[in-house]
C-alpha positions in Angstrom: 16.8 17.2 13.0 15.8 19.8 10.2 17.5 20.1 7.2 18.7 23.7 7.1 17.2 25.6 3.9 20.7 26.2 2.1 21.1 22.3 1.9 18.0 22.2 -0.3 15.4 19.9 -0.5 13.7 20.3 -4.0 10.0 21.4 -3.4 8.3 18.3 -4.6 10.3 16.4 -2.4 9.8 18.8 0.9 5.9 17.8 0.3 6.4 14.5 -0.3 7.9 14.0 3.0 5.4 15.9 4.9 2.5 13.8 3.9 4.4 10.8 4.0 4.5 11.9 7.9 0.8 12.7 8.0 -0.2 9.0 5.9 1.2 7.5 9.7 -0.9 9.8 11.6 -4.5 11.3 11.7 -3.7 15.0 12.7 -0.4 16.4 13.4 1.3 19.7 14.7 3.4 22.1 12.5 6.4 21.2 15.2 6.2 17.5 14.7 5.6 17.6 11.2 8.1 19.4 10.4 11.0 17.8 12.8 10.1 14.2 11.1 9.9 15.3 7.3 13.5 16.7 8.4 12.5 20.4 7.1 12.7 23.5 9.0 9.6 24.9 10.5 9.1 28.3 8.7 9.7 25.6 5.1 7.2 23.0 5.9 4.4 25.7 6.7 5.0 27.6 3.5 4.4 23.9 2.0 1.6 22.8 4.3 0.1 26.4 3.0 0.5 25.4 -0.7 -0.9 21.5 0.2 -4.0 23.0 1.8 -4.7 25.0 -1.3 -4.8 22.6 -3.7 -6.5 20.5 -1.3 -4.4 17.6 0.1 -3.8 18.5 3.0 -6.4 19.5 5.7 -5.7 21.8 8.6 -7.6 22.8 11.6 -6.8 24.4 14.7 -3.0 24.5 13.8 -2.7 20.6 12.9 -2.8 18.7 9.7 -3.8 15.8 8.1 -4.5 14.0 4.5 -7.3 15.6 2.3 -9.5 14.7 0.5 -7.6 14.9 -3.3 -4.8 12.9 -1.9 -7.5 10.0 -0.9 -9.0 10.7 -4.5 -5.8 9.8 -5.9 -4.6 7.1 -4.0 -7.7 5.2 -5.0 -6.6 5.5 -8.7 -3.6 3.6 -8.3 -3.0 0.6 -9.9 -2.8 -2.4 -9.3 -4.8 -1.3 -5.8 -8.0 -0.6 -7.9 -8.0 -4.3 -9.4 -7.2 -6.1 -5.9 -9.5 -4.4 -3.7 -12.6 -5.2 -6.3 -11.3 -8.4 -6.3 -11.1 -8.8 -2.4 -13.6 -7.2 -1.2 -16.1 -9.8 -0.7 -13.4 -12.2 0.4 -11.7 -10.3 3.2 -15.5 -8.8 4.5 -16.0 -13.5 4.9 -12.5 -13.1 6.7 -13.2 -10.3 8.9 -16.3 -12.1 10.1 -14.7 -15.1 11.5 -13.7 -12.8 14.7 -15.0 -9.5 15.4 -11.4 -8.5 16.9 -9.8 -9.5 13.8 -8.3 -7.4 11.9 -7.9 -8.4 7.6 -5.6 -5.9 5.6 -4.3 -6.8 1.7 -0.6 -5.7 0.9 1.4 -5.5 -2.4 5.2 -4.7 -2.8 5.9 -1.7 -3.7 9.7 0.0 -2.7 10.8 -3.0 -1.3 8.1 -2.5 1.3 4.6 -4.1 2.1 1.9 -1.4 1.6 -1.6 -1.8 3.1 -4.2 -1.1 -0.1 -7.0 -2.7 1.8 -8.5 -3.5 5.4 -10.9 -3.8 7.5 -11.6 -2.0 10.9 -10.8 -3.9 14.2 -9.6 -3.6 17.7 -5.9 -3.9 15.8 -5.8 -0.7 14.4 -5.4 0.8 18.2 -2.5 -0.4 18.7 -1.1 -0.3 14.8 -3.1 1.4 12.6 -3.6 -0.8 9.1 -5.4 1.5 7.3 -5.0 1.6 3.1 -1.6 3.3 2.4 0.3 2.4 5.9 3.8 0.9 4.9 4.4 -1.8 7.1 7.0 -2.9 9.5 9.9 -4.5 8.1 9.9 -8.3 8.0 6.4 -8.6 8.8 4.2 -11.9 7.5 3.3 -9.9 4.3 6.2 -8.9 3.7 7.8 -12.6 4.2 4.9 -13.7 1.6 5.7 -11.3 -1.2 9.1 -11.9 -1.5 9.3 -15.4 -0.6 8.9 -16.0 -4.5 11.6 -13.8 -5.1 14.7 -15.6 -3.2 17.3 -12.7 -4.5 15.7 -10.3 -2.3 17.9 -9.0 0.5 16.6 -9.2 3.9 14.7 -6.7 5.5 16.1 -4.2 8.3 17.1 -6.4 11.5 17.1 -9.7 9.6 20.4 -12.0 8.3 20.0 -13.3 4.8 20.6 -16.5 6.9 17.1 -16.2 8.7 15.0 -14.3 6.0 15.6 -17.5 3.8 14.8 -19.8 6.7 11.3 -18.0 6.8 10.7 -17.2 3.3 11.6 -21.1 2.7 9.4 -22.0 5.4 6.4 -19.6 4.1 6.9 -21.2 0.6 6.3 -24.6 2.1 3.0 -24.2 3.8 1.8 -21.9 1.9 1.3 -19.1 4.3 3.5 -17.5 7.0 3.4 -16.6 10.7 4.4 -14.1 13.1 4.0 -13.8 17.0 5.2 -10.3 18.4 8.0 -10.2 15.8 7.3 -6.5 13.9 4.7 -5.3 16.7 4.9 -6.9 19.6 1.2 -7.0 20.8 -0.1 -8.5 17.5 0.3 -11.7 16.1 -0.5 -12.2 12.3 -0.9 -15.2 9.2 -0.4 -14.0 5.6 -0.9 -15.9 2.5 -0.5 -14.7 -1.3 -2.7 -13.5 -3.8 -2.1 -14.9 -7.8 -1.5 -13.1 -11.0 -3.8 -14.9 -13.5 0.1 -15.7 -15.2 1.0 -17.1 -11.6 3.0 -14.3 -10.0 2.7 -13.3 -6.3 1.0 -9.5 -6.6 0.0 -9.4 -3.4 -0.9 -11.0 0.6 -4.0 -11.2 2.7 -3.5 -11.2 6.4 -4.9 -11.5 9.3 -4.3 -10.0 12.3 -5.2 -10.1 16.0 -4.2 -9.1 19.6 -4.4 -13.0 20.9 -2.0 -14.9 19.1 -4.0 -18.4 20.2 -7.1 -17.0 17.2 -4.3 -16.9 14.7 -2.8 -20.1 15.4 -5.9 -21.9 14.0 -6.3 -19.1 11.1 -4.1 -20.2 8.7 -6.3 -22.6 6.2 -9.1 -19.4 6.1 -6.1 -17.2 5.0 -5.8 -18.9 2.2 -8.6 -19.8 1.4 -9.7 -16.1 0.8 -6.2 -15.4 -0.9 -7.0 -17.9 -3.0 -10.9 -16.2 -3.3 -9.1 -13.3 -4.4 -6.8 -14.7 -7.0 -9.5 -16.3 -8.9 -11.5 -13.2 -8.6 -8.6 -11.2 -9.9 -8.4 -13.9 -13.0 -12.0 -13.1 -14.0 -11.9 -9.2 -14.0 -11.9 -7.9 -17.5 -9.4 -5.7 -18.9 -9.8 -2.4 -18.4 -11.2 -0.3 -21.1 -9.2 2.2 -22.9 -10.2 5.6 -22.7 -12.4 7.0 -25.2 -10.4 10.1 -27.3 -12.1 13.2 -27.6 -12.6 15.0 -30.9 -9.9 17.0 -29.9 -7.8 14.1 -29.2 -8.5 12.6 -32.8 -8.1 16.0 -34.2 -4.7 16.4 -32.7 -3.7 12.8 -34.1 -4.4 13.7 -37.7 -2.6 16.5 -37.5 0.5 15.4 -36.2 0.4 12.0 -39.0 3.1 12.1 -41.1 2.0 13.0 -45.2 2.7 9.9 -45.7 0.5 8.4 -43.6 -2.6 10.1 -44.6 -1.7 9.3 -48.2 -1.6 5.6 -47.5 -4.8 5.7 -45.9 -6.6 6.9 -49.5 -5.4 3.8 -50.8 
């Protein structure tokens, strides 16, 4: 149900929510949109307006989606910039094993599992696993990223009881299962990706409608996880960004006298 306008949703937060709404959909009504970002309707067109604007949002024939600065954006995030150069290569090997497989790389982010990488496949018909989709709770990536961490709660409709079975289960082998459990025509493995320091940062999966191709999936998963952590090691730094002259002339300015008498020394 929509929030009435005198409970007051702050504006940033009002367009937040509606393209958190269009990140699970590829074009979507004023009506919908604004009954599941919980706004009223006359609110979330005056914000859909402003989002089309500035360009992220695109509308056509009175529906909605994502834009093209939004996608711009995204793709800036870090640490998704450094983990899809590093498993690109590595998932496309994956991906090729089946051609109705479907390979998506996850980090944590919220206490969540959020797709920053995929491939196209037969999958994404039935749940969609494109780059920014938050995944269902308790899924294998999910069980992978925070098996490391054993003082994270479980997620929504799991005892702590269970979720530390699994997530002592996943550590064991390596990699972790599922057969229906978050979506209940897929089946998927997931394996974790390697800080060069050793830390978990993120999980390769793959998924597929016939849980008989995953079964036998496992080793490849991590083998490419494993692809990708090494990858990840050898990436270089990133650069910092050159100042402009205005930039340096803003830093002298603003030195303490001090400072730019010690420098005549």
């Amino acid at each position: 149900m929509a929030r009435s306008g005198t409970e007051g949703r702050g504006v940033l937060e009002g367009a937040f929510a509606l393209m958190e709404v269009l990140a699970h959909g590829d074009e979507v009504g004023l009506t919908r949109l604004a009954a599941d970002a919980e706004l009223p309707k006359a609110t979330a067109h005056r914000l859909l307006g402003q989002l089309v604007a500035l360009g992220a949002v695109q509308s056509s024939a009175g529906r909605y989606r994502l834009g093209p600065r939004t996608f711009r954006l995204g793709q800036a995030w870090h640490p998704a910039r450094a983990l899809r150069a590093a498993s690109a290569r590595p998932m496309r090997e994956l991906a090729s094993a089946g051609n109705r497989l479907g390979v998506s790389l996850s980090v944590p982010e919220a206490g969540h599992a959020v797709v920053v990488g995929s491939s196209r496949s037969e999958v994404d018909d039935v749940f969609s696993l494109h780059p920014g989709v938050v995944l269902p709770p308790g899924n294998a990536a999910e069980l992978i990223l925070t098996a490391s961490t054993p003082e994270a709660g479980p997620p929504r409709g799991w005892s702590r009881a269970a979720w530390s079975r699994e997530a002592a289960r996943a550590r064991e082998q390596g990699m972790a299962f599922q057969y229906g459990q978050c979506v209940s025509a897929l089946s998927c493995v997931a394996a974790p990706v390697y800080s060069e320091a050793g830390h978990v940062v993120a999980a390769v999966a793959a998924t597929a409608l016939d849980g008989r191709q995953i079964a036998v999936l496992g080793e490849a998963v991590v083998r490419t996880a494993s692809m990708v952590s090494a990858n990840l090691s050898r990436l270089p730094a990133p650069a910092a960004r050159p100042r402009r002259e205005w930039e340096h002339a803003r830093t002298a300015a603003d030195r303490p006298p001090h400072a730019v008498m010690a420098r005549g020394h």
